[in-house]
C-alpha positions, -999 to 999 in steps of 0.1 A, spaced: 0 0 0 13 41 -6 1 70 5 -22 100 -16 -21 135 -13 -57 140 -1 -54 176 15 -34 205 4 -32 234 33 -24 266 25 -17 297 50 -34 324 43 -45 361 55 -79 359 42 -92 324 33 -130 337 20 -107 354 -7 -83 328 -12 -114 301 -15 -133 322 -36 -103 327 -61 -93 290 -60 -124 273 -63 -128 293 -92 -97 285 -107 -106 247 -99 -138 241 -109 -139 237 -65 -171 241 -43 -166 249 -5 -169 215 12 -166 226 47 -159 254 73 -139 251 109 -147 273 135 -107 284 133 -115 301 100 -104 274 79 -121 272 44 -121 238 28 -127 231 -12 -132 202 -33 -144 189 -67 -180 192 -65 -200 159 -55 -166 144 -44 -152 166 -17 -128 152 7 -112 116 0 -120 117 -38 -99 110 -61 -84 147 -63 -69 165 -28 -89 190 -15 -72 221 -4 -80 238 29 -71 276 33 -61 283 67 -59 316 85 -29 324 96 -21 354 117 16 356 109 29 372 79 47 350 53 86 362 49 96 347 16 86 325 -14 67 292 -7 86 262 -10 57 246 -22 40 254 -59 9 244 -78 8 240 -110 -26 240 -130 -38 228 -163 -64 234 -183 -89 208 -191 -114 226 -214 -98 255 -233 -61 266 -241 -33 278 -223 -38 314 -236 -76 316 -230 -69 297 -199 -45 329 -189 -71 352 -196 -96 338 -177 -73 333 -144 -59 372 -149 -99 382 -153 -102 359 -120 -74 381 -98 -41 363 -108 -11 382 -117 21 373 -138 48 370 -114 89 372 -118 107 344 -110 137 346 -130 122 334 -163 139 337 -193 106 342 -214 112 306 -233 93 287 -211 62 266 -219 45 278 -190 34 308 -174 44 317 -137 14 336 -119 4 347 -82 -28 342 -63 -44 370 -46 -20 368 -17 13 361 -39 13 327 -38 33 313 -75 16 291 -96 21 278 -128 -3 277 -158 11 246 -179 7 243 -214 -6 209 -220 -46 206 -213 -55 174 -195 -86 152 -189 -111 166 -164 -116 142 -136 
C-alpha cells in the first residue's frame, strides 16, 4: 500500500478570498468550514477523499517572509493555455517574476496573496 495527497493546506490572510479565487480556478465548491476560519474546497460531488486533494485555506495570523517552498501547477482541461491565462488574470491572478527567461512553456502567476503558480501548457482530462 502508498500514500495519496488527499489535502493540500495553504496559510493564508484571508481564506474567504483565497477560497473564492481558488475554487474558481478549480472548478472547486466549498466543502466545509472550521470554527478556526479554515475554508475547505473540493471537486463538486466528491469533496474530501475523492480522487483529487482537496485544499484547505487556513488563517494564519503571521505574515509570510519569503517564497513558498511549495507550488501548484494547473492545467487546463477545457480551453487553451492562452484563453486559460485570460480567464485566471480576469479571476485576480497576476504574472509573477521568477527569473524566467521568457522561453518557457508555461506561465508563472500569483494568487491574490502572492502565492506562485504555474499555468502549464498541455490541457489534460477533467476528472
Amino acid at each position: 500500500m502508498a500514500c495519496r495527497i488527499s489535502e493540500l493546506v495553504l496559510d493564508c490572510a484571508d481564506a474567504e478570498r483565497l477560497a473564492a479565487f481558488w475554487s474558481d480556478v478549480l472548478g472547486y465548491v466549498e466543502v466545509e468550514r472550521e470554527d478556526d476560519g479554515s475554508i475547505m474546497i473540493g471537486p463538486p460531488d466528491l469533496g474530501f477523499g475523492g480522487p483529487l486533494p482537496v485544499l484547505v485555506l487556513s488563517p494564519c495570523g503571521a505574515p509570510r517572509a519569503g517564497k513558498l517552498p511549495l507550488h501548484l501547477d494547473v492545467s487546463a482541461t477545457d480551453r487553451d493555455q492562452e484563453a486559460e491565462l485570460a480567464r485566471l488574470l480576469a479571476l485576480g491572478a497576476r504574472h509573477a517574476d521568477v527569473g524566467q527567461t521568457g522561453d518557457e512553456s508555461w506561465y508563472v502567476l500569483a494568487d491574490p496573496e502572492g502565492n506562485e503558480f504555474c499555468l502549464l501548457r498541455s490541457r489534460v482530462r477533467p476528472v
